[in-house]
C-alpha positions in Angstrom: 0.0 0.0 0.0 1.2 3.6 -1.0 1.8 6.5 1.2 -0.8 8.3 -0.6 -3.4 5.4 0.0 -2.5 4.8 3.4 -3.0 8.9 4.0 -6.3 9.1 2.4 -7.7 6.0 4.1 -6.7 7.2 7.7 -8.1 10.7 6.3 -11.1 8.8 5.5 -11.4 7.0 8.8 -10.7 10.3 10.8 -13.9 11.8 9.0 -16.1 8.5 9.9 -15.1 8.9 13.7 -16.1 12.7 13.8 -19.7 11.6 12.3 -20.2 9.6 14.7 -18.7 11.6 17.5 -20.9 14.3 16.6 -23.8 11.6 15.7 -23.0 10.5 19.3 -23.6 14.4 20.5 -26.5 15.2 18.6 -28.9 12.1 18.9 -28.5 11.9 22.9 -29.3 15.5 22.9 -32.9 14.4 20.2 -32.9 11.2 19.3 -35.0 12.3 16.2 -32.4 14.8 15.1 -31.7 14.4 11.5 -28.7 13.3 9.4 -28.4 17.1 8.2 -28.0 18.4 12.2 -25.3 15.6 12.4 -23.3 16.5 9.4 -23.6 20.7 10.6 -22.1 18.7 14.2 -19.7 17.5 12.5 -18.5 20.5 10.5 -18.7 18.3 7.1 -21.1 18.6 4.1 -24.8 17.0 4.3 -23.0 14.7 1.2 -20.2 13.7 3.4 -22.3 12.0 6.0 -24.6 10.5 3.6 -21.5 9.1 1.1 -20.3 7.2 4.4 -23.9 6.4 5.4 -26.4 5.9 3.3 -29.5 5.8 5.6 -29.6 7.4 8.9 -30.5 3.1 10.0 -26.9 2.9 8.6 -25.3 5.7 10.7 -27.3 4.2 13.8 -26.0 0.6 12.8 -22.2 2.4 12.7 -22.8 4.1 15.4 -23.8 0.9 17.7 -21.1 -1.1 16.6 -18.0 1.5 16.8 -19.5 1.5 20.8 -20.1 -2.4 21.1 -16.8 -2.8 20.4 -15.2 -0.3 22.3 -17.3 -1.7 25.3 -15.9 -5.2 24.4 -12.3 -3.5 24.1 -12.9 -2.1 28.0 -13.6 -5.3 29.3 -10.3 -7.0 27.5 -8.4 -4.2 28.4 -9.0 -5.5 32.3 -7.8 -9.1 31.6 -10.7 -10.4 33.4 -9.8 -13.4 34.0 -7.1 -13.6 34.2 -6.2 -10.4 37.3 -7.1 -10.9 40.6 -10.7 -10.5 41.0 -11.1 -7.4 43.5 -8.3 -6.1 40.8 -10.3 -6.6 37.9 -13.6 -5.8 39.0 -12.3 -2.1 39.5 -10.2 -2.6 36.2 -13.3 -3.3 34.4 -15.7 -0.6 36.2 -12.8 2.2 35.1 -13.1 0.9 31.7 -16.6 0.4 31.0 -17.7 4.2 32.9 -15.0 5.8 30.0 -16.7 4.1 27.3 -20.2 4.9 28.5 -19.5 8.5 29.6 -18.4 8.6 25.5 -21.7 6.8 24.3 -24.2 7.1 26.5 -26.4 7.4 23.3 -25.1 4.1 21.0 -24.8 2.2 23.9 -28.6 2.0 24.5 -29.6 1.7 20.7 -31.5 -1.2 20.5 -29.7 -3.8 18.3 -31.1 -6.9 16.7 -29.8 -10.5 17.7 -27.2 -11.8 15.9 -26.1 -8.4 15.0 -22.5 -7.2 16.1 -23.3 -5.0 18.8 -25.9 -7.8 20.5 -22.9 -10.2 20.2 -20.7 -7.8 21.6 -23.0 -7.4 24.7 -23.0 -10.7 25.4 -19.9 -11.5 25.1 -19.3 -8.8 27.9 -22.4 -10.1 29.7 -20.9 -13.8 29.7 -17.5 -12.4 31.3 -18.8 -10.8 34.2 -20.6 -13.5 34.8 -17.5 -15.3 34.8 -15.9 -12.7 36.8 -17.9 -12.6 39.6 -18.2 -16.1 40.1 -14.3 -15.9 40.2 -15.0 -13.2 42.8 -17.3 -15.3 44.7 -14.8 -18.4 44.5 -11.9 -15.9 46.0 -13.7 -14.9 48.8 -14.5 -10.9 47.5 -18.3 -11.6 47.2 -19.9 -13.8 50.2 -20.3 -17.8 49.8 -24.3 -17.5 49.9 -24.5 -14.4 47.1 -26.8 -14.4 44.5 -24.6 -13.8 41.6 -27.7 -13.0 39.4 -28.8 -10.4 41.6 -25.3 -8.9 42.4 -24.8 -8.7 38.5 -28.0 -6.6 37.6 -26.9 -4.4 40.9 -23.3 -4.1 39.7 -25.1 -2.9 36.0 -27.5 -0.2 37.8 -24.7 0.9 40.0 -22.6 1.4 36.6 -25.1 3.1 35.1 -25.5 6.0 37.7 -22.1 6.0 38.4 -21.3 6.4 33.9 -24.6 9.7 34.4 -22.6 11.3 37.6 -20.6 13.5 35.3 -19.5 15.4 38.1 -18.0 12.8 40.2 -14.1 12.0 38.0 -14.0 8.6 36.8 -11.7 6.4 39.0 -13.5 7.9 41.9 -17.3 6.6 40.2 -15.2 3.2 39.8 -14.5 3.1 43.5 -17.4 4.4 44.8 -19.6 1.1 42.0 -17.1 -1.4 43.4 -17.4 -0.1 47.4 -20.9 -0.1 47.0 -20.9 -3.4 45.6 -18.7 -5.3 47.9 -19.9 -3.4 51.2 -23.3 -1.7 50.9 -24.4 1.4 52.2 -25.8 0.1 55.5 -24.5 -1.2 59.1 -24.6 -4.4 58.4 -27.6 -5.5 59.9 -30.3 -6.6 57.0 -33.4 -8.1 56.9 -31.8 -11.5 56.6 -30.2 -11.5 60.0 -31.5 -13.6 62.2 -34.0 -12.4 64.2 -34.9 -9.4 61.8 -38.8 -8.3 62.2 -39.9 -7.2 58.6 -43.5 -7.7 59.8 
């Protein structure tokens, strides 16, 4: 390959990433925002975008893939499972916040089965499943936890955590994995003995 090719394909690629940085910008701010907003976002011409994409489906279908696999790239960035668990359980939370703090938007896009971003998901889905049942085995979560339930907590504590904007990012990642591991309370639940619920 030439070093005029080369030039123009990473020019080409540079202009693909600022559509769907700006796509990312101006769909979370209206979701029915139209390719023409995006392309003024972008600071290209209305034929740019639509030359890269020809359907605003298409720039959505971009646009929840370049994040899928970013998402997927977070989680392998940790080394799951291979780092100690307590390690990569905050590993992972830093990783996956800075992806979702960059597309809050594409990461919510609704994507069929079978599609890259679904299988991307999953993947990711099937490795903190695996992660916390390494975490569990370790000792980090109690013998008798519900993994189930401690993975849909560790998702909803993510997702605050990836919205609180003002609270920096390894701080959000402490704060997800304290919560997770400890709580907010004394201690003293409803399933201690002797607890009176009635």
């Amino acid at each position: 390959m030439s070093g005029t090719t080369r030039a123009l394909r990473s020019d080409a690629e540079r202009t693909v990433r600022t559509i769907l940085e700006a796509a990312e910008r101006v769909f979370a701010a209206d979701p029915a925002a139209s390719m023409e907003q995006v392309a003024e976002a972008a600071g290209v011409a209305r034929t740019t975008v639509h030359r890269r994409f020809a359907s605003r489906e298409a720039l959505l279908e971009a646009l929840a893939a370049v994040a899928a696999r970013e998402f997927g790239a977070a989680v392998e960035a940790a080394h799951p499972e291979t780092t100690p668990p307590l390690v990569a359980l905050y590993q992972v939370t830093v990783n996956v916040l800075r992806v979702k703090r960059r597309w809050p938007f594409a990461l919510e896009l609704d994507r069929p089965g079978g599609s890259e971003p679904a299988w991307a998901h999953a993947e990711v889905e099937l490795r903190c499943d695996r992660l916390l049942q390494r975490a569990k085995d370790d000792g980090v979560l109690r013998a008798g936890a519900d993994l189930a339930w401690a993975k849909w907590v560790y998702y909803a504590l993510i997702g605050v955590a990836a919205r609180m904007r003002e609270c920096e990012i390894d701080a959000a990642a402490t704060r997800v994995v304290d919560t997770l591991l400890c709580g907010v309370g004394t201690g003293q639940g409803l399933t201690r003995k002797g607890a009176d619920v009635s």
